[in-house]
C-alpha positions in Angstrom: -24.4 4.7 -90.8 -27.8 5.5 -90.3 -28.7 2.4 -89.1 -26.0 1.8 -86.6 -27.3 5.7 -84.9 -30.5 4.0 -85.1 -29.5 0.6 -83.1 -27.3 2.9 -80.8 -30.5 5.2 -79.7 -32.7 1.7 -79.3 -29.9 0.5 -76.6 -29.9 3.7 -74.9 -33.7 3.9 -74.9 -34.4 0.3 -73.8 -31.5 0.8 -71.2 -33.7 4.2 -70.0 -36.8 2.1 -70.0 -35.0 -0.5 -67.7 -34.2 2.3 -65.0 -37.4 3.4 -65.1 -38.5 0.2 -64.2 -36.6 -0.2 -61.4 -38.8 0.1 -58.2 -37.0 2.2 -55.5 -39.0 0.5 -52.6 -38.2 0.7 -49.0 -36.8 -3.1 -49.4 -34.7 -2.2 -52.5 -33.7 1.1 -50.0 -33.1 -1.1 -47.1 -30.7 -3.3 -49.1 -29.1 -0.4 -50.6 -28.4 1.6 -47.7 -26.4 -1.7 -46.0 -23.7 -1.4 -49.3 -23.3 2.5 -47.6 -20.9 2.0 -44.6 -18.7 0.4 -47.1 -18.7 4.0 -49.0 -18.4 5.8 -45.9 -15.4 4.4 -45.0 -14.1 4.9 -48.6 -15.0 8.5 -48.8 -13.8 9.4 -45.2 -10.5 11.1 -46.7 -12.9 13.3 -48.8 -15.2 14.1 -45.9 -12.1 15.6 -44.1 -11.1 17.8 -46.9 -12.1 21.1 -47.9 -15.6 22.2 -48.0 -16.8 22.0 -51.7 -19.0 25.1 -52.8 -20.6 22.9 -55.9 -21.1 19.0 -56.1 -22.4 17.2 -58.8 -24.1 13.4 -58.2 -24.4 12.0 -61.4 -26.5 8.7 -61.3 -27.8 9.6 -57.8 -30.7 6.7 -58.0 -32.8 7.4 -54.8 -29.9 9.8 -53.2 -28.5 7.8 -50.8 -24.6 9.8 -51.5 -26.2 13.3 -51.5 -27.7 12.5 -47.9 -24.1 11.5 -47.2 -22.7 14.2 -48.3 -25.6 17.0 -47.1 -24.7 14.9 -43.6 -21.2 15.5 -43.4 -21.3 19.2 -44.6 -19.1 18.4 -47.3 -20.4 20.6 -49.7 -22.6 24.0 -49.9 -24.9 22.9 -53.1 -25.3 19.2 -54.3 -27.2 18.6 -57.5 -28.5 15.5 -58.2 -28.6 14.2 -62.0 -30.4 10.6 -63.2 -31.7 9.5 -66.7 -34.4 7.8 -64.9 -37.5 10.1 -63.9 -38.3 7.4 -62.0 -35.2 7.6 -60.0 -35.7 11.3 -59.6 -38.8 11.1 -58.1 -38.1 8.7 -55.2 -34.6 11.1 -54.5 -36.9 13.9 -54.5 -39.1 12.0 -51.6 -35.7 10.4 -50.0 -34.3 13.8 -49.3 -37.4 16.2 -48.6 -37.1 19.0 -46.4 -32.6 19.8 -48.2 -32.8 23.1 -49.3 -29.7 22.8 -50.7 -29.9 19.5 -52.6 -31.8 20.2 -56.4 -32.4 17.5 -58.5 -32.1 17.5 -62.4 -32.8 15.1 -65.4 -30.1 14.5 -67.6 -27.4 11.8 -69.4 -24.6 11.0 -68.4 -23.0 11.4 -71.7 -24.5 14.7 -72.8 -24.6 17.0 -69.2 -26.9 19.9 -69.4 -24.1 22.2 -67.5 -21.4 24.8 -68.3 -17.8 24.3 -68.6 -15.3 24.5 -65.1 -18.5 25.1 -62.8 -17.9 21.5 -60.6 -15.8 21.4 -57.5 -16.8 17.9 -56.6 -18.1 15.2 -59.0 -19.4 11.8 -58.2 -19.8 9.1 -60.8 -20.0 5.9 -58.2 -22.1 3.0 -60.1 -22.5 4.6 -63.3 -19.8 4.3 -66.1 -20.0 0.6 -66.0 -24.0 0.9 -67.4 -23.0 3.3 -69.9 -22.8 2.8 -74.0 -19.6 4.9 -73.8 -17.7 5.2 -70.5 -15.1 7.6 -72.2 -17.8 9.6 -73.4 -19.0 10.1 -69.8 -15.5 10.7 -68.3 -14.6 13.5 -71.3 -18.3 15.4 -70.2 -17.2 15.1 -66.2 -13.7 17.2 -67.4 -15.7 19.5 -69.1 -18.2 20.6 -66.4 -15.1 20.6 -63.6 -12.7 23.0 -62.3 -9.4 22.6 -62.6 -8.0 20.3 -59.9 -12.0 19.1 -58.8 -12.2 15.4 -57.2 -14.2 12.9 -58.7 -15.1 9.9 -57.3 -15.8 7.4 -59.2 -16.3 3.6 -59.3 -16.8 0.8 -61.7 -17.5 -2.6 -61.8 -14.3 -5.5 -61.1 -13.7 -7.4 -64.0 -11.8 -10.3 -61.4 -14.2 -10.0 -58.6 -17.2 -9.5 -61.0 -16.8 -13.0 -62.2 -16.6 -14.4 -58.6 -19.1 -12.4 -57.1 -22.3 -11.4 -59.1 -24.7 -13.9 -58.6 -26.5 -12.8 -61.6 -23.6 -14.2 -64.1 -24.7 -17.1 -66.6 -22.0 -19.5 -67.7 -22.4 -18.4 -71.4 -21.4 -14.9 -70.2 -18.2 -15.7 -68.6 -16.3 -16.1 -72.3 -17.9 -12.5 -73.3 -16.7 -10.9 -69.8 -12.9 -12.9 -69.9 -12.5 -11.7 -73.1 -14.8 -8.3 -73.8 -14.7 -7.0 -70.5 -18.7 -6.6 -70.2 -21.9 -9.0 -70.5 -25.4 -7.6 -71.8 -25.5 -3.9 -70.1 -22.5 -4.0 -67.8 -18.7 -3.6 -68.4 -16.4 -4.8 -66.3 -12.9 -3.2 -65.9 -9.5 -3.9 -64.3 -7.5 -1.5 -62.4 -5.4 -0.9 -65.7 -8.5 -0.2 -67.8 -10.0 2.3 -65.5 -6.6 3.9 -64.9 -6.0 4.3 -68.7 -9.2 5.9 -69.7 -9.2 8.1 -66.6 -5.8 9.6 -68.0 -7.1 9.8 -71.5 -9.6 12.1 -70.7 -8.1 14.4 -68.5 -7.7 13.0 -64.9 -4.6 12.2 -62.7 -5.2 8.7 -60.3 -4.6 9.9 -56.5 -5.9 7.0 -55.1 -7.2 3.4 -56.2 -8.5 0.5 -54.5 -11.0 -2.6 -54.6 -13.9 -2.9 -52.3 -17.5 -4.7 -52.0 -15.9 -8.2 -50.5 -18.4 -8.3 -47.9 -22.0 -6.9 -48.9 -22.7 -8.4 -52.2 -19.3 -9.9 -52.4 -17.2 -13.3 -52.2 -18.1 -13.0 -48.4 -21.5 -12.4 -48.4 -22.3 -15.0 -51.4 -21.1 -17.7 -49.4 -21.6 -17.0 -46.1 -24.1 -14.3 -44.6 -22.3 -11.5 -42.7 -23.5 -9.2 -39.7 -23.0 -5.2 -39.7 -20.5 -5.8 -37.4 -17.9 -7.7 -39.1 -19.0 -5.8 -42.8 -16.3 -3.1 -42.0 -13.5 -4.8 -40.4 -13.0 -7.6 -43.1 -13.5 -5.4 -45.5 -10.1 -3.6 -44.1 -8.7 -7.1 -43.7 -9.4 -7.3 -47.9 -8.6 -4.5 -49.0 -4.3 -4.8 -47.5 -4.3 -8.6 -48.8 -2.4 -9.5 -51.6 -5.1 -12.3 -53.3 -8.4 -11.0 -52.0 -8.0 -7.3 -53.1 -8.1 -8.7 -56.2 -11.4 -10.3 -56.2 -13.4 -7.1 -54.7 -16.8 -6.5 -56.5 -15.9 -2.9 -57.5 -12.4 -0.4 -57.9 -13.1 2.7 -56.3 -11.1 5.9 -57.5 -10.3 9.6 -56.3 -9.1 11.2 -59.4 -7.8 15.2 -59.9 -8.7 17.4 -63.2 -5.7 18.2 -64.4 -5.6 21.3 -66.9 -4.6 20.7 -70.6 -1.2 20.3 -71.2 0.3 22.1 -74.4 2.9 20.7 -76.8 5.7 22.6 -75.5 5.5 21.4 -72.3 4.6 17.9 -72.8 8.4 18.1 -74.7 9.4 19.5 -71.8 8.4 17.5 -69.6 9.5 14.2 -71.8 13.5 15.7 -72.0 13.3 16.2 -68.1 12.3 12.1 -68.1 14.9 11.0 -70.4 17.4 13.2 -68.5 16.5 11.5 -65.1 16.7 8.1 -66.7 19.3 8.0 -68.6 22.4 5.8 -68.3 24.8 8.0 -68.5 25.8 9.7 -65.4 28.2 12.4 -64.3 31.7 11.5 -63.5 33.4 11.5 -59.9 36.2 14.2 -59.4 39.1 12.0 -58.0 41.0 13.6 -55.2 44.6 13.3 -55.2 46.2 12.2 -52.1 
């Protein structure tokens, strides 16, 4: 047992190490901040919704949603949390001058916050690089308030395989059949659906996006800023291509904890509504 912890904390470590690798340059920024009308676009419904008092950005990377969000007004405090120091540092310097952005060094799977503080919570880019995406999801329930968003988004299993340049044909088998390769897990609607209701959350909304910028489109045939958006809303409506979108992208409720008596309840009220038997007509006599 001990040596399985040990090989567990090595992956975690290495996968740290990796992050802090990463070089948050102003080409790596550049790229980046293309990828960002697609998530303005997604997040518009959010934007026009109640003003949040406390947001949480877990994975923020350089910032680029917390200037989205300090943009928009959407909330009164965002906190930024990242593994990566490294990460942290070049948010810190991406969003100078936010009084009410603070930035905080912490994992995903073990959040250094209270219980039912969260209105907001974004987790956009994150689960997929985790050792245990239900792990992650069962820490974001704790540290929200009943009925608090999240937004969240994971990597396509379908449009994964099409898309990512970086995919060696020795990994396609792993990712068919696993659902990941090395670091990254891939997951179908179903999937993500499933273990967002395991731990807590009810699906309000669900689509596929990323056909464009770093997607089937943009692999084979360079696109302008321009037409980004518009096929992207083309995508998104059709049948086959929604399919093949390089990442799902979820709104998702907290739903309090249901007790025994009324998930029995609420079971008897769905067999009562679907079952065959139905009430007989009163026949009028002529």
């Amino acid at each position: 047992m001990k040596k399985i912890m040990g090989i567990k904390a090595l992956l975690k470590r290495s996968r740290k190490m990796a992050f802090d690798k990463l070089k948050y340059n102003s080409s790596y920024i550049s790229a980046k901040d293309k990828e960002i009308i697609i998530y303005k676009d997604l997040l518009n419904t959010i934007t026009r919704r109640k003003r949040a008092n406390l947001t949480l950005d877990i994975g923020c990377g350089y910032g680029r949603f917390a200037k989205l969000l300090s943009d928009k007004k959407v909330s009164t405090t965002i906190i930024c949390a990242d593994i990566s120091k490294n990460a942290l540092k070049s948010s810190i310097k991406y969003l100078k001058n936010r009084k009410n952005i603070f930035f905080v060094n912490a994992d995903a799977e073990n959040l250094p916050f209270k219980n039912n503080i969260f209105d907001l919570v974004l987790c956009i880019e994150v689960i997929s690089y985790t050792d245990n995406p239900g792990k992650v999801l069962s820490q974001i329930y704790r540290v929200m308030k009943e009925y608090g968003t999240l937004l969240i988004s994971v990597e396509n299993k379908y449009g994964g395989i099409v898309c990512d340049p970086y995919i060696k044909k020795k990994e396609l088998e792993s990712i068919i059949t696993k659902g990941e390769r090395k670091d990254v897990k891939y997951f179908t609607t179903a999937e993500l659906d499933k273990l967002l209701r395991k731990n807590g959350f009810r699906v309000i909304s669900c689509e596929k996006f990323g056909f464009t910028y770093s997607g089937i489109f943009q692999r084979f045939l360079p696109l302008k800023h321009t037409e980004i958006l518009r096929l992207e809303r083309i995508c998104r409506k059709d049948k086959v291509l929604s399919e093949l979108g390089r990442g799902i992208f979820s709104i998702c409720s907290a739903e309090p904890p249901v007790n025994k008596t009324t998930k029995r309840k609420k079971a008897l009220n769905y067999s009562y509504r679907n079952s065959k038997i139905k009430p007989k007509r009163k026949s009028h006599s002529r």
